[in-house]
PLY file of the C-alpha trace (Angstrom):
ply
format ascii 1.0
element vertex 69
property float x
property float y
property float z
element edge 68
property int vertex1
property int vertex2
end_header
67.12 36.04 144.39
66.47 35.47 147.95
67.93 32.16 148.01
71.35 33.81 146.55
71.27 36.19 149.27
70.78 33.84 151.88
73.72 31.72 150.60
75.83 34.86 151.07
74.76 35.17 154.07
75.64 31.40 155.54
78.58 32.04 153.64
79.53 34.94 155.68
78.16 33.29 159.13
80.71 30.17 158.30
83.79 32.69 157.71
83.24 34.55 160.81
82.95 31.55 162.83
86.13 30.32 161.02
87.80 33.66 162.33
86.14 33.33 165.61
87.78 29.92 165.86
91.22 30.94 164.52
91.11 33.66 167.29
90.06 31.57 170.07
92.64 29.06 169.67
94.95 31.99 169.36
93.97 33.30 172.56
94.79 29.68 173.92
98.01 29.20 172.96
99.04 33.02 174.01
97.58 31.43 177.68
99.23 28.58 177.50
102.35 30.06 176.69
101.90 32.86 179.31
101.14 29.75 181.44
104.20 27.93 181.36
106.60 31.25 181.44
105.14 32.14 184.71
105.33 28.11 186.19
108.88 27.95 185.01
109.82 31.49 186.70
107.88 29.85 190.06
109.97 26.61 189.72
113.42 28.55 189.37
112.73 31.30 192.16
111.45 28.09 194.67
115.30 26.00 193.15
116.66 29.89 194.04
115.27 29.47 197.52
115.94 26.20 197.97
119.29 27.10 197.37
119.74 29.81 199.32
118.92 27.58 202.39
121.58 25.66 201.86
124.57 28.14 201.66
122.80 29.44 204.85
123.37 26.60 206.17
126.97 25.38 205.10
128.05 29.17 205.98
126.82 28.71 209.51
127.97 24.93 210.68
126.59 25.25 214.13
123.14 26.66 213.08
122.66 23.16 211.01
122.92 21.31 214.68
121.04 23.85 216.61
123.80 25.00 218.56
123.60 28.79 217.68
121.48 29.71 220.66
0 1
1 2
2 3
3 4
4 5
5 6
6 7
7 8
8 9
9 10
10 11
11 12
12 13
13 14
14 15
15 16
16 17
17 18
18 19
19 20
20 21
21 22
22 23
23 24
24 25
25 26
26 27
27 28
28 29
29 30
30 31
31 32
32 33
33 34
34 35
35 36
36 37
37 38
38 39
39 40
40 41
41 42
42 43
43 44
44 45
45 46
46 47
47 48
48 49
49 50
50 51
51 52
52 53
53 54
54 55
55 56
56 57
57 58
58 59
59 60
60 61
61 62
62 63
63 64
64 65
65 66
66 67
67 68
C-alpha cells in the first residue's frame, strides 16, 4: 500500500513541476513581450526626436550655420 501511495505522490510532484514549468515559461514570454513593446516605443520616441531636430533646423536656416547669435 505504501508503495501505491508513494507513486501518487511522484505522480503529483511531476504534475506540479509540469505546471510550474508551463507557468514559468509563461511568465517569460509575457517579459519578453513587455520587453520588446517598451524597446520599440524607445526606438520611435528617439526617430520622434531625431526628427524634431531636423524641422528645427530647416525652419531656422541661419541657426544650422551658427549665425543666430
Amino acid at each position: 500500500m505504501f508503495y501505491l501511495c508513494s507513486v501518487w505522490a511522484d505522480a503529483d510532484t511531476w504534475f506540479e513541476r509540469q505546471q510550474q514549468e508551463e507557468e514559468m515559461q509563461r511568465l517569460q514570454a509575457e517579459h519578453r513581450a513587455a520587453m520588446q513593446a517598451a524597446e520599440k516605443l524607445h526606438r520611435e520616441k528617439l526617430a520622434a526626436e531625431r526628427e524634431d531636430e531636423k524641422e528645427e533646423e530647416t525652419a531656422d536656416p541661419m541657426a544650422a550655420v551658427g549665425l543666430n547669435r
